[in-house]
C-alpha positions as CSV (number, residue, x, y, z in Angstrom):
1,X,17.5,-1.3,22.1
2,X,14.5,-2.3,23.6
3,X,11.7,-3.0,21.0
4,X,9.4,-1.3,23.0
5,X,11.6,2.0,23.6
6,X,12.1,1.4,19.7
7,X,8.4,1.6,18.7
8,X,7.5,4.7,21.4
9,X,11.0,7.0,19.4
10,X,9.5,6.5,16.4
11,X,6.0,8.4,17.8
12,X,8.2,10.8,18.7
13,X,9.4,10.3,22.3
14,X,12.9,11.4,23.3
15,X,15.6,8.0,24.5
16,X,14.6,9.0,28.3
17,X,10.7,9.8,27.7
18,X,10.6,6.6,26.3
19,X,12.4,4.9,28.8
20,X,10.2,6.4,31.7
21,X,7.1,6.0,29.9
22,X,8.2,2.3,30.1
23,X,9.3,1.7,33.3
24,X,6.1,3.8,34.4
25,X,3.7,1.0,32.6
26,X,5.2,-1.3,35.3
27,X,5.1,1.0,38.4
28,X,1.8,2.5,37.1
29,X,1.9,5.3,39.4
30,X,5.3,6.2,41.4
31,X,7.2,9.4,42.3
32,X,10.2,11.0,39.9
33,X,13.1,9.6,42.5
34,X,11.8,6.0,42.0
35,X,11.0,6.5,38.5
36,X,14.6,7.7,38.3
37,X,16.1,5.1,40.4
38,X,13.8,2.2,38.1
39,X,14.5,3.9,34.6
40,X,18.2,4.7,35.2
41,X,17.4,8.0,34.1
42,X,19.6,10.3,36.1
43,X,17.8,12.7,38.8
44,X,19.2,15.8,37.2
45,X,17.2,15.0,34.0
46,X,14.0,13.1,35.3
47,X,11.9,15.8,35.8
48,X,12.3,17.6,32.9
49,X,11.7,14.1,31.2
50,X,8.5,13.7,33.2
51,X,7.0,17.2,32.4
52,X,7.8,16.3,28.6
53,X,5.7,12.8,29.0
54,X,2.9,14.5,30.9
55,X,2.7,17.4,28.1
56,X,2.4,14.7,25.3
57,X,-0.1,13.4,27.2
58,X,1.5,9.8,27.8
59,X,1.5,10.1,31.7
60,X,-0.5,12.4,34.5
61,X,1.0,14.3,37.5
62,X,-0.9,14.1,41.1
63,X,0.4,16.7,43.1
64,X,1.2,16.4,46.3
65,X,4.8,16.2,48.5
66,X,6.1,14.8,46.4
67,X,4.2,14.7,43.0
68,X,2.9,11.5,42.3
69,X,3.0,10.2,38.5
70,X,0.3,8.3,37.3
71,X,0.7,6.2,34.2
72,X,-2.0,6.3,31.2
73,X,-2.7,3.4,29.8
74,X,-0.9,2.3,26.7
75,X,-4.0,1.0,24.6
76,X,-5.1,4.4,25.2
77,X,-1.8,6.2,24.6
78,X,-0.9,4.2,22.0
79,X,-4.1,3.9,20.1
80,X,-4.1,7.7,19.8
81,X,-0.6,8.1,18.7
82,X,-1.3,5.5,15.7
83,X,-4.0,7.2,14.7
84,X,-2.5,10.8,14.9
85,X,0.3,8.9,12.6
86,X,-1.9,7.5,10.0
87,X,-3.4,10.6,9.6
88,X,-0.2,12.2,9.0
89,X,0.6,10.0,6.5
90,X,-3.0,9.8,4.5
91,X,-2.3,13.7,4.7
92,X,1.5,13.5,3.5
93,X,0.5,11.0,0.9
94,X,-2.1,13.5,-0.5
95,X,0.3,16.3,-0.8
96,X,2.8,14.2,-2.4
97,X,0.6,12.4,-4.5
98,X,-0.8,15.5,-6.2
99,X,2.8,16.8,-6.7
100,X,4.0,13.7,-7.9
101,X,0.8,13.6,-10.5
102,X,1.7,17.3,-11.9
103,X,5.3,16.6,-12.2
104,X,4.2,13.6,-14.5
105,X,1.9,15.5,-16.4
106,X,5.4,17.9,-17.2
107,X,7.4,15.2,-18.4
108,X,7.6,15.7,-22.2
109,X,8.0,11.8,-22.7
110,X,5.9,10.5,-20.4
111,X,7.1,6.8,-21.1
112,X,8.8,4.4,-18.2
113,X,10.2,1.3,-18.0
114,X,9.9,-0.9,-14.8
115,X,11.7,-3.7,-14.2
116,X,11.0,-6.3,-11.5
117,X,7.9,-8.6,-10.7
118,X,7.2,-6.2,-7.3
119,X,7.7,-3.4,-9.2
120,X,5.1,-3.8,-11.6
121,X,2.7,-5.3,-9.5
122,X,3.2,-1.7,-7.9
123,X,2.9,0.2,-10.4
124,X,-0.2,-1.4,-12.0
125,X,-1.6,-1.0,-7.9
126,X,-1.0,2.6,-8.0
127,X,-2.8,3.2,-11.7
128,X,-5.6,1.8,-10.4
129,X,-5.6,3.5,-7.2
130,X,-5.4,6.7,-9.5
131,X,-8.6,5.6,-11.9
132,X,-11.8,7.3,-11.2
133,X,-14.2,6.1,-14.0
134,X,-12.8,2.4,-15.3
135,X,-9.9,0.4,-15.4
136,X,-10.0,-2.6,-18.7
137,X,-6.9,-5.2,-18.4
138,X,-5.9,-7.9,-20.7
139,X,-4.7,-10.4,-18.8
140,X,-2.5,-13.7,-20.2
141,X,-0.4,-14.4,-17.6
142,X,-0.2,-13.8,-14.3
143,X,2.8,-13.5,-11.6
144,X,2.8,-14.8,-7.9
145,X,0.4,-12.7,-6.2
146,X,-0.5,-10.3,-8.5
147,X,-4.2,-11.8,-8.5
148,X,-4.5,-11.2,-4.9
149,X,-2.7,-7.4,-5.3
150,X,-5.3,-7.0,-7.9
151,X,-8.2,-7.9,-6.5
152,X,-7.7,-6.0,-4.1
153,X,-6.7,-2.9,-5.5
154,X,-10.2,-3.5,-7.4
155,X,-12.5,-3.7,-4.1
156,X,-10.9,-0.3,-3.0
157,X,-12.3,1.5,-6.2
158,X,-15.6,0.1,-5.2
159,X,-16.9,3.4,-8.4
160,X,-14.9,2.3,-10.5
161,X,-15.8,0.1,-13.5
162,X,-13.6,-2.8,-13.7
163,X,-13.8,-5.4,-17.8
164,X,-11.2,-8.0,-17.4
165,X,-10.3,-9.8,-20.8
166,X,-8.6,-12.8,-19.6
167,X,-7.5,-16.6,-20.8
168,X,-8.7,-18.9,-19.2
169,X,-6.0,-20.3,-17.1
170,X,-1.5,-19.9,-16.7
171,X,0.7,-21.8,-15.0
172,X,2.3,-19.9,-11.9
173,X,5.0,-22.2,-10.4
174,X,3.9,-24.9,-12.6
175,X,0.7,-25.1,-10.7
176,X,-2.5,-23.9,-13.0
177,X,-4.4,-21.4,-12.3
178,X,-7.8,-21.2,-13.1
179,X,-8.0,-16.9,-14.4
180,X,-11.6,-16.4,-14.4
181,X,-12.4,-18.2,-11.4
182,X,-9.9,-16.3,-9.6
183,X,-11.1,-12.8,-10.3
184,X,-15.3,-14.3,-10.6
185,X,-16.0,-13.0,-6.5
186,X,-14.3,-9.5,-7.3
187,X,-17.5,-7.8,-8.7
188,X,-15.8,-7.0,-11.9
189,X,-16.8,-7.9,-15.3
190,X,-14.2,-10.7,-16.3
191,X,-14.8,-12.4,-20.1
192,X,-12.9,-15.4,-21.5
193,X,-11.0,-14.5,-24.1
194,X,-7.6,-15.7,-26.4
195,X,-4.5,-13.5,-25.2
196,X,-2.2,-15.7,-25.4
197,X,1.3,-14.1,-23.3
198,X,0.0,-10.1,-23.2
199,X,-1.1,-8.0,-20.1
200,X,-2.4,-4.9,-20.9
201,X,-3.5,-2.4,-18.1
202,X,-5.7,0.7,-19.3
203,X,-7.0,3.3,-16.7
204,X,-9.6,6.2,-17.9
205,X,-8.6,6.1,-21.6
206,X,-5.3,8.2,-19.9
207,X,-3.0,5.8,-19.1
208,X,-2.0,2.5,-19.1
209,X,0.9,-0.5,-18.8
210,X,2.4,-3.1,-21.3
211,X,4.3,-6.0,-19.0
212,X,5.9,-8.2,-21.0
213,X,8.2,-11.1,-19.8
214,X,9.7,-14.4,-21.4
215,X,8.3,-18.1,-20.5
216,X,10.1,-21.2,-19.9
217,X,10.4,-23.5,-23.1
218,X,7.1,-25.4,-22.8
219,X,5.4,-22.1,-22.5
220,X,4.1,-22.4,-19.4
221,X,5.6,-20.6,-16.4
222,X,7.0,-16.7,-16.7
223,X,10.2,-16.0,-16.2
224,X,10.3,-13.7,-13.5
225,X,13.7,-12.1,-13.9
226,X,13.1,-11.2,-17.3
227,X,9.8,-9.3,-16.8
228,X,9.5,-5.6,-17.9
229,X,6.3,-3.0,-17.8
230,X,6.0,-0.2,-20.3
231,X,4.1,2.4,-18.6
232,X,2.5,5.0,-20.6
233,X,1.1,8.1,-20.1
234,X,0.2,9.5,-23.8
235,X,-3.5,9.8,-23.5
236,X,-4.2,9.4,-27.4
237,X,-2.2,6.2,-27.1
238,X,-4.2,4.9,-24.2
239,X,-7.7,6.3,-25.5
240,X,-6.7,4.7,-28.6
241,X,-6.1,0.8,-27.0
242,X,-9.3,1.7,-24.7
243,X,-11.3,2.1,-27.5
244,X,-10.0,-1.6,-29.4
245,X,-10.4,-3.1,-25.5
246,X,-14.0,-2.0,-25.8
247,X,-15.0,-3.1,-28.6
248,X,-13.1,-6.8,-28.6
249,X,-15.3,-6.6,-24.9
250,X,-18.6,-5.9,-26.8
251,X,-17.9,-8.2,-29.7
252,X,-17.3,-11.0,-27.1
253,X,-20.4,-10.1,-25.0
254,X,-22.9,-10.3,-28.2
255,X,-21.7,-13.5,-29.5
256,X,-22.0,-15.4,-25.3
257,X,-25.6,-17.2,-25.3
């Protein structure tokens, strides 16, 4: 199928809209029997196809003998279509969102294993999307592109308070990386600290993440394949860690020069 046809089904055209709509962008303004003739669309169905384009409002109709059809153009159509989408979707992912949230709220043991580097990067992603006062991490390893994913899951919450504890640097790939640096231009308050092979995610003293994963035998690069995340949503067990993260954070920021 034709990528184009593809793209314009998916905003909700019909096989034949789609088609006409496309053979129209070339003729740019042409009567149904060429239209038809062009598109292969037959001439039984063309002008019901037509009058479905032109009340989508993809194509306009001159009338006349015979009606003309006159093309709109497709940064215009297509432009409005994507944004009629994406607000579809912020407004689906609102409604589900605030289901999915009381549904955890429910669960009796609200306790999850993830496995998978992609996964937990997604998962930490989404707890901080969810934060609305402060999000405190313990970082001691890092996995490929979770920094980046991080960071900017960080400059979306631009209200939300953001204390890294981190060591210095990890090996990713057996390249080091340098922790503090990476994280220094995110506008969050990032300390040097010993955490030796423990990431700890807390959001709003509610909830939080464990990710564990094994290391090669010089202790340098994770493991990928054996990475877990333990994620938590007890809030006495997450207040609880916020309040030791806090005051590890103070204790380090009275004793810097």
């Amino acid at each position: 199928m034709d990528e184009n046809i593809s793209v314009l089904k998916g905003m909700g055209l019909t096989m034949y809209e789609a088609q006409a709509y496309v053979t129209l962008a070339s003729l740019i303004s042409a009567p149904a029997v060429e239209i038809s003739k062009k598109s292969n669309i037959p001439r039984s169905k063309i002008y019901d196809v037509l009058k479905g384009l032109a009340r989508k409002n993809f194509i306009e109709v001159e009338n006349g003998r015979p009606q003309t059809y006159n093309v709109i153009s497709p940064v215009e159509v297509l432009n409005r279509e994507r944004n009629r989408i994406n607000d579809k979707i912020d407004d689906t992912i609102s409604r589900l969102t605030y289901t999915y949230e009381n549904g955890i709220n429910q669960v009796q043991a609200p306790i999850w294993r993830i496995y998978g580097v992609e996964k937990i990067i997604a998962q930490e992603v989404e707890i901080i999307e969810r934060s609305k006062n402060s999000v405190n991490m313990r970082i001691g390893f890092l996995f490929e592109g979770e920094g980046e994913a991080l960071i900017k899951a960080f400059k979306r919450k631009p209200g939300v308070k953001v204390n890294i504890l981190a060591s210095p640097t990890c090996y990713i790939n057996d390249e080091k990386i340098n922790i503090i640096k990476m994280f220094e231009n995110a506008e969050i308050n990032i300390q040097k600290a010993d955490i030796p092979f423990v990431k700890v995610l807390i959001s709003d003293s509610r909830e939080m993440m464990h990710t564990y994963t094994k290391f090669s035998e010089d202790k340098r690069n994770v493991i990928p394949e054996t990475a877990i995340g333990i994620w938590n949503k007890y809030e006495d067990v997450a207040r609880n860690y916020d309040e030791r993260f806090m005051n590890q954070l103070k204790k380090i920021e009275l004793s810097r020069p």
